[in-house]
C-alpha positions as CSV (number, residue, x, y, z in Angstrom):
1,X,5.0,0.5,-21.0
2,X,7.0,2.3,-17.9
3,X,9.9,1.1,-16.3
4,X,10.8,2.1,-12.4
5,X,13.7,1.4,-10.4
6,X,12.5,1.7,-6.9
7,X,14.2,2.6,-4.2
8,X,12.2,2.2,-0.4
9,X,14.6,3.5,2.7
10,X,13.6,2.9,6.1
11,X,16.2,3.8,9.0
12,X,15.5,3.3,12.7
13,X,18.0,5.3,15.0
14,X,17.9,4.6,18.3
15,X,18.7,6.9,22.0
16,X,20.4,3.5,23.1
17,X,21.7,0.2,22.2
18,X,19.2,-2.8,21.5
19,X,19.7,-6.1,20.4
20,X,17.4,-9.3,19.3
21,X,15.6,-7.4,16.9
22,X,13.0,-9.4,14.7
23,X,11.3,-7.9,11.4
24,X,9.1,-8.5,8.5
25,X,8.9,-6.2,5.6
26,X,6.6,-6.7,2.3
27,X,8.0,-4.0,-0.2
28,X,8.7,-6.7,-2.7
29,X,6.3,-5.2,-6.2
30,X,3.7,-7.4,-7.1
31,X,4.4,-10.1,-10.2
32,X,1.4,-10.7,-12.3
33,X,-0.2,-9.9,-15.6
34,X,-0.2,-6.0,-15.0
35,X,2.6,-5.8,-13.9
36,X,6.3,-7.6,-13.8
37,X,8.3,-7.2,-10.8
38,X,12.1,-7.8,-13.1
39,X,14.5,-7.7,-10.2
40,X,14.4,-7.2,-6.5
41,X,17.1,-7.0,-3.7
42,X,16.5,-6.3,0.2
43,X,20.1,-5.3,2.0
44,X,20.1,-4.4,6.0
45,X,22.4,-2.6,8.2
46,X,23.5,-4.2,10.3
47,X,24.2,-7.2,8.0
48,X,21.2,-10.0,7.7
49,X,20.2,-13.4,6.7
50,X,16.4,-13.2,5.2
51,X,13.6,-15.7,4.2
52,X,10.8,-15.0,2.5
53,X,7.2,-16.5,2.2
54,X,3.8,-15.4,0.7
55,X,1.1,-14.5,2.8
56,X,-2.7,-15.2,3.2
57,X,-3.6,-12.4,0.6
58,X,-0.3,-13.6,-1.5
59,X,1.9,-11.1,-0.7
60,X,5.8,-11.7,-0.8
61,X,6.8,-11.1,3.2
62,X,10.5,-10.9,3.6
63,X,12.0,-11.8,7.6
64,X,15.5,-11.1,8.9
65,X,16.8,-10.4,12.4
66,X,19.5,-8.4,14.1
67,X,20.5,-10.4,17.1
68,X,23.7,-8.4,18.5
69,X,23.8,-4.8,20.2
70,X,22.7,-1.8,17.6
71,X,22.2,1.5,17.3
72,X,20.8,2.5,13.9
73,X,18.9,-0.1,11.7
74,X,18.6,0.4,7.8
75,X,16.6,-1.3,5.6
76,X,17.0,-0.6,2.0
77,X,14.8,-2.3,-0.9
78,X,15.2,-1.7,-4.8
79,X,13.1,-2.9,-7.4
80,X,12.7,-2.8,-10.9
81,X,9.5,-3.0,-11.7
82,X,7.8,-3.3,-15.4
83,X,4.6,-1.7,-15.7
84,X,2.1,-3.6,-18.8
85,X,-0.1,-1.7,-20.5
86,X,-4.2,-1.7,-19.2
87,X,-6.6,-3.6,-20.9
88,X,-9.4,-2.0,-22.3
89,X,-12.3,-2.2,-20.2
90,X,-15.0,-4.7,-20.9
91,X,-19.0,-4.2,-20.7
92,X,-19.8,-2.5,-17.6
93,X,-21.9,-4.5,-15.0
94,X,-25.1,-2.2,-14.0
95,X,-25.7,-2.0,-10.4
96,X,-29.0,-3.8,-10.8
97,X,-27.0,-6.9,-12.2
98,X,-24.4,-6.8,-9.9
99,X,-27.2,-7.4,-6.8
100,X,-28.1,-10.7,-8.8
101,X,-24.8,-11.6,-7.8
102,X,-23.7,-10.4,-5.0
103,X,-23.9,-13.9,-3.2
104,X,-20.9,-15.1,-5.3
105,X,-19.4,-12.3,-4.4
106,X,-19.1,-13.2,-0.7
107,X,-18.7,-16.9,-1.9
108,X,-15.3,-15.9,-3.2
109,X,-14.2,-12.6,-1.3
110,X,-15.6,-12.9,2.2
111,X,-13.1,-11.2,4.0
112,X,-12.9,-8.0,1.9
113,X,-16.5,-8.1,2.8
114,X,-16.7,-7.7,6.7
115,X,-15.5,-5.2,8.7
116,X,-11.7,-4.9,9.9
117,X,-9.6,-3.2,12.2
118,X,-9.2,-0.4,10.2
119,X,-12.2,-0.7,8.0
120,X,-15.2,-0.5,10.5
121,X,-18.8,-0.3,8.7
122,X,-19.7,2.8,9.6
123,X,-23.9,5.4,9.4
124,X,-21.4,7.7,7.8
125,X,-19.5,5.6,5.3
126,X,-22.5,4.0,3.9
127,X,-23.9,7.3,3.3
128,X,-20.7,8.3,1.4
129,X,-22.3,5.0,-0.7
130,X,-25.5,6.0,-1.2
131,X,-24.6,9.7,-2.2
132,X,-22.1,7.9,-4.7
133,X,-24.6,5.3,-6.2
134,X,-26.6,8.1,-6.9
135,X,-24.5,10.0,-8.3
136,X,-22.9,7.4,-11.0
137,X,-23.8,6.3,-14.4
138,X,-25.5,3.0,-12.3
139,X,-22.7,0.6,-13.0
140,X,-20.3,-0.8,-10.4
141,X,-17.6,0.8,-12.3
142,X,-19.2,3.8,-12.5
143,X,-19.6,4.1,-8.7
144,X,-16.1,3.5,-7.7
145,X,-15.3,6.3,-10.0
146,X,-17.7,8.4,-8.3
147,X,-17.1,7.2,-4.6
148,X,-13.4,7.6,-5.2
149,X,-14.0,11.2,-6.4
150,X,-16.4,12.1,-3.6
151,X,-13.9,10.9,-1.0
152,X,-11.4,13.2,-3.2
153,X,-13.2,16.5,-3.0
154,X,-15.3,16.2,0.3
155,X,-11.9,15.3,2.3
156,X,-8.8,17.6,2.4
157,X,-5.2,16.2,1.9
158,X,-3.3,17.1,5.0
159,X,-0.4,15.7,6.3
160,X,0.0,15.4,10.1
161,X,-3.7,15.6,10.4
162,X,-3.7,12.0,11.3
163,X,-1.3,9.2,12.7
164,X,-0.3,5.8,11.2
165,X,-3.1,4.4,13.9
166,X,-5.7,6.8,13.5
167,X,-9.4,5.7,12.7
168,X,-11.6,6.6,9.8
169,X,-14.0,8.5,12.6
170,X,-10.6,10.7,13.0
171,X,-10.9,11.5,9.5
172,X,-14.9,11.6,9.3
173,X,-14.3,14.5,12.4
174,X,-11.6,16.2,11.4
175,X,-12.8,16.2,7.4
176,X,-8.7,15.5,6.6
177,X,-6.3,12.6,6.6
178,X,-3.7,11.3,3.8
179,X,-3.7,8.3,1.5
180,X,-4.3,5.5,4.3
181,X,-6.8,7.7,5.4
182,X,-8.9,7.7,2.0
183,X,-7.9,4.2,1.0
184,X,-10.3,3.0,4.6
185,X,-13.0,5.4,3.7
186,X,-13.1,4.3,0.2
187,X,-13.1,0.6,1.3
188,X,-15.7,1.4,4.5
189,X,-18.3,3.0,1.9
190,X,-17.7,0.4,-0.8
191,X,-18.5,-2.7,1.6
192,X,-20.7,-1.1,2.9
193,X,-23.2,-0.7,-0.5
194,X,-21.8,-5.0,-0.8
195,X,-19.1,-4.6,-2.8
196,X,-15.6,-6.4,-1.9
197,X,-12.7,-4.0,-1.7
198,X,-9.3,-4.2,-0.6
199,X,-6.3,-1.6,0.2
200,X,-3.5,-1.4,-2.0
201,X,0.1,-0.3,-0.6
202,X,2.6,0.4,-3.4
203,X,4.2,3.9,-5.2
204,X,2.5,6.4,-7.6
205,X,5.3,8.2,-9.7
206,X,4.6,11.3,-11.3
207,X,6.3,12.8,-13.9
208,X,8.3,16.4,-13.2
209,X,10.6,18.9,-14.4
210,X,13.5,20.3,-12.7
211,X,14.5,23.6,-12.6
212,X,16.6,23.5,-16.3
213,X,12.8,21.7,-17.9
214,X,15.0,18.0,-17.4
215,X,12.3,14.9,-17.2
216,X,12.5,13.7,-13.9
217,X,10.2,10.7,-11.6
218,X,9.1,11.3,-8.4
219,X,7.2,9.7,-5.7
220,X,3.8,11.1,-4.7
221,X,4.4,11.7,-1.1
222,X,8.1,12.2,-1.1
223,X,9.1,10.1,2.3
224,X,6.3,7.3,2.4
225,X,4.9,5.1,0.3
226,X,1.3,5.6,-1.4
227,X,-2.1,3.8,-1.1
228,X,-5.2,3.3,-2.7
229,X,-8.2,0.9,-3.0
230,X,-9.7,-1.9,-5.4
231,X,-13.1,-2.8,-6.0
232,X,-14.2,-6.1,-7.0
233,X,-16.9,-6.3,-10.1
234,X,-17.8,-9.6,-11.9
235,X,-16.9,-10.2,-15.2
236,X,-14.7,-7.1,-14.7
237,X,-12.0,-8.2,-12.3
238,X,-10.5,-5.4,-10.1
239,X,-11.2,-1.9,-10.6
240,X,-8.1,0.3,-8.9
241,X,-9.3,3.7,-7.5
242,X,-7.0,6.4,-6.0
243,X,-9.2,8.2,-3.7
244,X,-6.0,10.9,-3.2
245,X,-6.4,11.8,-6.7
246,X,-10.0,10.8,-6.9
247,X,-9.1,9.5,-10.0
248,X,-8.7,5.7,-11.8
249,X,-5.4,4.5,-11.2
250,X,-3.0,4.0,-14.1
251,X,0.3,2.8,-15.2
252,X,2.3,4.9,-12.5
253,X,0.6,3.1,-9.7
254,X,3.4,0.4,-8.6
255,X,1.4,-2.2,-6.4
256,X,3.2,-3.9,-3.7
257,X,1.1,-5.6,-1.8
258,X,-3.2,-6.1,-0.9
259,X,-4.9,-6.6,2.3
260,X,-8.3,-6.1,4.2
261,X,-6.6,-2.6,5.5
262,X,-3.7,-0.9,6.5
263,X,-2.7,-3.8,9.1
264,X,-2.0,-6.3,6.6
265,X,0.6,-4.6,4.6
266,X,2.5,-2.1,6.9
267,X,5.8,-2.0,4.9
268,X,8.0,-2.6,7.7
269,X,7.2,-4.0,11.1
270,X,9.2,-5.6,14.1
271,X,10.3,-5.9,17.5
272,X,13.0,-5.1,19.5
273,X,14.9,-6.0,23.0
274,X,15.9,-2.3,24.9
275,X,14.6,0.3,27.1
276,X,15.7,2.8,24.0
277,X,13.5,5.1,22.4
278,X,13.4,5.6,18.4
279,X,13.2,8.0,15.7
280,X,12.2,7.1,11.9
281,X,13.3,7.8,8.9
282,X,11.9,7.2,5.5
283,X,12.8,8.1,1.8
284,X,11.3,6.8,-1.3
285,X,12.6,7.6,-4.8
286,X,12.6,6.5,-8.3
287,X,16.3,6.2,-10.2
288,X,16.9,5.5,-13.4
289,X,15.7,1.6,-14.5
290,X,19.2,1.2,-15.9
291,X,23.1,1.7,-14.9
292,X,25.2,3.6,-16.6
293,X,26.7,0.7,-18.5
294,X,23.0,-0.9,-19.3
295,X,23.0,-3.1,-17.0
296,X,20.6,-4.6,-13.8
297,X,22.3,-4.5,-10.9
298,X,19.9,-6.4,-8.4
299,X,19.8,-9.7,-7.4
300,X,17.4,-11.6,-5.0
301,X,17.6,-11.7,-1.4
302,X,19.0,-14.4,1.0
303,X,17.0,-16.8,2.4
304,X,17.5,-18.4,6.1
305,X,14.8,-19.6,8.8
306,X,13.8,-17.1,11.3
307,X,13.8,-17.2,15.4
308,X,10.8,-16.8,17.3
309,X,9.6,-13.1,18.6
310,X,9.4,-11.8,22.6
311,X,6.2,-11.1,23.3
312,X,6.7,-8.3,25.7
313,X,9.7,-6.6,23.0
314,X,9.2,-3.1,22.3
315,X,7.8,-2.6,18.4
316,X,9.2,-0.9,16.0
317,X,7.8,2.5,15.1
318,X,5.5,1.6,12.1
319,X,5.4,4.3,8.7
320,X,2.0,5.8,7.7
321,X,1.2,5.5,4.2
322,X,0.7,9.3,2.4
């Protein structure tokens, strides 16, 4: 089993002063059997009240607003998350089988069915499918292994080839993109052959060495947080691709939070009152799980009701997932 401490900084500075600024943010990790989110606290600056909720897909979504005159905004969100040890796979479901029961399937999991705003079904994507199924062992497992792995080598990683909005045609065109990027092809192709699939927003850490051969973590991606996909599979339960590494994803993928697409995860979103532009500025790391005296240090965060948004308010400049 791994244990992260997870540390997700997100600074807004702006050319002016605003004020009745109104945020969510959903970088609290994800509690359940594979892993165990052990402590979590969200601080701002300037100085908040937050409430929390879960969301449709059962995300935690954490609110809090900065009503007085501001320059800079800092949100700062650390975790400690324990990571479980996989289960070991069970039979694979042949793709003949799995057509017997792909009615269930979009019984239960409709909307990581249909299209989405990111996730458009696309000539292109379903050929990515076909070229997949075809070249898999014919099980459903099989073919997200192989689908993630095409997206892998037929698309290079390139940062700044895209944007934080930018469609899956950019990336079709340009033959580029980063994880966001992969994580909608993926998805795209995968619905597209009838499978659910969802997007995954979290952290992959990966273990390196500094210059004197000292262990250290780091976050794939450096200043953003990671993505990747999920495919459902009867009798198998979710199957977690990284189209990045076109590779399964294991115990050093932190999940945060699941959606149809990018859209229903951003990190951090909000709104703001000013004719000020922005600039921002993000940093992910990994720190040690413990203090130097052995001890948590994180505690949960506030809770208070939150005031309605301006429509017309100027948004907060969202973070694209690498």
């Amino acid at each position: 089993m791994n244990r992260y401490h997870l540390v997700h900084v997100t600074e807004f500075v702006y050319d002016g002063l605003v004020s009745e600024s109104y945020n969510e943010v959903r970088l609290r990790p994800i509690h359940d059997d594979r892993q165990s989110c052990l402590s979590f606290r969200l601080q701002t600056a300037p100085a908040s009240r937050v409430s929390s909720h879960r969301d449709y897909f059962g995300n935690w979504v954490h609110q809090f607003n900065v009503l007085n005159e501001h320059r800079r905004l800092r949100v700062e969100a650390e975790s400690v998350v324990l990571m479980h040890d996989e289960p070991p796979p069970r039979a694979p479901l042949t793709l003949d089988q799995y057509e017997a029961r792909r009615d269930e399937v979009a019984d239960e999991y409709y909307e990581y069915l249909v299209p989405a705003p990111f996730v458009p079904h696309l000539p292109e994507t379903a050929a990515l499918a076909e070229e997949a199924g075809n070249a898999s062992d014919g099980t459903a497992r099989g073919l997200a292994a192989s689908l993630s792995m095409l997206v892998h080598t037929r698309f290079r990683y390139e940062k700044g080839a895209t944007h934080v909005h930018s469609s899956i045609e950019d990336s079709l065109r340009l033959g580029a993109g980063v994880c966001q990027d992969f994580a909608h092809l993926f998805l795209s192709a995968a619905r597209s052959r009838g499978f659910a699939a969802r997007y995954v927003s979290g952290y992959l850490v990966t273990a390196v060495s500094n210059q004197e051969g000292i262990g250290m973590e780091e976050v794939v991606g450096g200043q953003a947080s990671h993505a990747w996909a999920e495919m459902y599979v009867p009798g198998e339960g979710w199957i977690g691709v990284d189209p990045t590494l076109g590779a399964p994803v294991a115990s050093r993928h932190v999940r945060v939070a699941y959606g149809r697409d990018y859209g229903d995860v951003a990190p951090v979103r909000g709104v703001y009152k000013g004719h000020a532009g922005q600039r921002l500025h993000v940093d992910v790391c990994v720190r040690p799980a413990l203090s130097d005296d052995g001890h948590e240090q994180l505690e949960g965060s506030a809770a208070a009701p939150a005031e309605p948004v301006a429509e017309d308010a100027p948004q907060q400049q969202p973070q694209q997932q690498q």
